[in-house]
N, C-alpha and C positions, 0 to 999 in steps of 0.2 A: 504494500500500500504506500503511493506517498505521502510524502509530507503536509501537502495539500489535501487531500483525500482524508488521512487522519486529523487535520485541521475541521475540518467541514462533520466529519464523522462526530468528534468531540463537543462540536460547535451544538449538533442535533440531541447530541446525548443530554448535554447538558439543560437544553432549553426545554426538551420534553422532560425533564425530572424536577423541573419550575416546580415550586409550591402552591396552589390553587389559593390564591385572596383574592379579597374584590375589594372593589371600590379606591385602589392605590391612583388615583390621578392625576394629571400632575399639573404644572403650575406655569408661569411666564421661563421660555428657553434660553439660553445665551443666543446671542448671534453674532456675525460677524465672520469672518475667512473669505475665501475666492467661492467664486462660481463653481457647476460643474466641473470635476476636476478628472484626470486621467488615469488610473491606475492602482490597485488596491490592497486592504488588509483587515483583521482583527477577532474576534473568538471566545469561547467561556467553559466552564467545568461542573463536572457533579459532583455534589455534600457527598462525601462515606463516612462522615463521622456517624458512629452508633453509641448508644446508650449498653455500658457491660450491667449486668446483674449480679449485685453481690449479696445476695440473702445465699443463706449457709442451705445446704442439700443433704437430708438423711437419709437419701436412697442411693442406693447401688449405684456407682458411675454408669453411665452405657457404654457397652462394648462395641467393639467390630467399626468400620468404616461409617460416618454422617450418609445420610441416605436423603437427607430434606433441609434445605435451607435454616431452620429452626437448628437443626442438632449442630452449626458452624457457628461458633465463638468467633465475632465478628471485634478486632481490638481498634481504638478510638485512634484515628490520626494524627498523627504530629503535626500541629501548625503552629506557627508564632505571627507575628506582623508588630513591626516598631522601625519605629527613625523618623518621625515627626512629623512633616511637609513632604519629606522621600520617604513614603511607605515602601517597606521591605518584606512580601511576605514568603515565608515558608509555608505549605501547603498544596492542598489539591483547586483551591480556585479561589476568587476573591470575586463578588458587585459590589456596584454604587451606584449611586446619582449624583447628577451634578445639582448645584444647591438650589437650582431653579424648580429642579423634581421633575423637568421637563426629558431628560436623557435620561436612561438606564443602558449599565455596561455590565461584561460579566468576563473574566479574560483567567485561563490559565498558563502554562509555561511552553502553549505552542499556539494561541491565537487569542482574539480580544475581539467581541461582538457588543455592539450599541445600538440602540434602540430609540428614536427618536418619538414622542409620543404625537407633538404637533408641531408638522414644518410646512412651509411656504414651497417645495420644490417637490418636481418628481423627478428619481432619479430615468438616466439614460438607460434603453431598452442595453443597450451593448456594457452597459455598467452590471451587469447582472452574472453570478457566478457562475461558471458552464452548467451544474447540476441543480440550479435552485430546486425546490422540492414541489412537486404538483405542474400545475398551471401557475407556477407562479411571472407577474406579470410587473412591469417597472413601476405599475400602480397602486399596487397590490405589493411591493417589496415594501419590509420595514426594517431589516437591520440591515447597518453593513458590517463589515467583518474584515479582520485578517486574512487574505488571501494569496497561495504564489500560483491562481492563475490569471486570466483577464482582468475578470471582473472582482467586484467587491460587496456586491448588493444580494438580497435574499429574502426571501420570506422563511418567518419561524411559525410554528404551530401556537408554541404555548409563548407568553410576552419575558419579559425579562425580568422585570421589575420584581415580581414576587422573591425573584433570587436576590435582591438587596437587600432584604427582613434580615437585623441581627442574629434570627436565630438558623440564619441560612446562610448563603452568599456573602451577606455584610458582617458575618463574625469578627471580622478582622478590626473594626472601629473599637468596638467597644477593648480588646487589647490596648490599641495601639493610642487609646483616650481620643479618638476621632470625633466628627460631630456625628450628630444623627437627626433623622427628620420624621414626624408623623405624617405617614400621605394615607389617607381612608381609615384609619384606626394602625395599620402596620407601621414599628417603626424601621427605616432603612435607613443603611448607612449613606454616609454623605462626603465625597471628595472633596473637599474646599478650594477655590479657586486659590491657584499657586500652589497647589499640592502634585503628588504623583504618585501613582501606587506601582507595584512591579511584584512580577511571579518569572524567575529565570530570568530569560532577555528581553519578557514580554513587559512593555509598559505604558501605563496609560497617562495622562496629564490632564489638569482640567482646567481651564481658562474660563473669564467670562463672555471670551467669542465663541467658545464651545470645547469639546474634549477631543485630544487625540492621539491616539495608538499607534505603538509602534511594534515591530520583532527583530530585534539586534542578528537573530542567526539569518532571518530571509531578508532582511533589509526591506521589508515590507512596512506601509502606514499608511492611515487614512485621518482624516478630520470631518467632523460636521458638525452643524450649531440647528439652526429652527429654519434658518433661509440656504444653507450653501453645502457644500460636503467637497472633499479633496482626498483621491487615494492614488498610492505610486508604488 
């Protein structure tokens, strides 16, 4: 598989394993950057942290090979995230929003996907991923992503945002004493303009012209705000 191909694969994994909330809305977007722009990137990860069970057991260990997801002692991930305005994390994947609550991102250590909730532009029919998923259409695209092919644009099933909830995607703020924001009753974590967060080479930046992604190993990035979007 490539690099792209598990890009995009990670991308799907992650966005269908969203957490189902409602009512997360969002709010006035950054704006600001260039026009339609050429060239693309960006991407996101699934929670495996699990809850272990420690109440004591007076029965028989069970023998022989786990035969059902149940009998697999599932142990909690290691993550950290710290370094103040250059967030650093360790981990399976990191979201946010930008403080407008207009953008949600969701990026691990091989792409970085944004989501814009309300913008002024559609992107270009040719700006679209070779594989986007269905019928998906330039009108009908809402994220863009980390990409090493043409395009950068895509439709997702399930939205982003729910993956910024602290007790999801956004775990990392509340370590790293981040801000956080209330959008629908969920609280999600929140980039602050002049900050940046990073998993591996993958990083993301937030401005109040808008947010943008990059990947140190593919040399891939993109930008978008509420009016413009830029990927190369």
């Amino acid at each position: 598989m490539t690099r792209g191909a598990r890009a995009r694969a990670l991308a799907a994994v992650a966005l269908a394993a969203a957490l189902t909330l409602s009512g997360c809305g969002g709010g006035d977007d950054e704006d600001g950057g260039t026009t339609d722009g050429a060239s693309g990137t960006a991407g996101p990860v699934p929670d495996t942290d699990a809850a272990t069970d420690g109440a004591a057991q007076t029965a028989p260990a069970p023998t022989g090979t786990p035969t059902a997801p149940a009998d697999i002692a599932v142990e909690p991930g290691s993550r950290s995230a710290g370094g103040g305005t250059a967030i650093v994390v360790e981990g399976d994947r990191a979201a946010f929003v930008l403080p407008s609550g207009n953008v949600a991102c969701t990026l691990n250590d091989v792409t970085a996907v944004c989501e814009v909730d309300d913008r002024s532009f559609t992107p270009r029919a040719d700006h679209l991923v070779d594989d986007s998923l269905g019928d998906c259409t330039a009108e009908a695209a809402t994220a863009i992503m980390i990409n090493d092919g043409p395009g950068a644009w895509t439709c997702v099933e399930d939205p982003i945002r729910p993956q910024t909830v602290v007790s999801s995607g956004g775990w990392w703020a509340e370590q790293n004493g981040s801000e956080t924001l209330d959008l629908g009753g969920a609280t999600v974590a929140v980039l602050p303009y002049g900050s940046s967060i990073s998993i591996g080479q993958v990083t993301c930046s937030s401005a109040e012209a808008g947010v943008s992604c990059s990947s140190g190993e593919t040399g891939r990035s993109f930008f978008v705000s509420r009016s413009s979007y830029q990927y190369g």
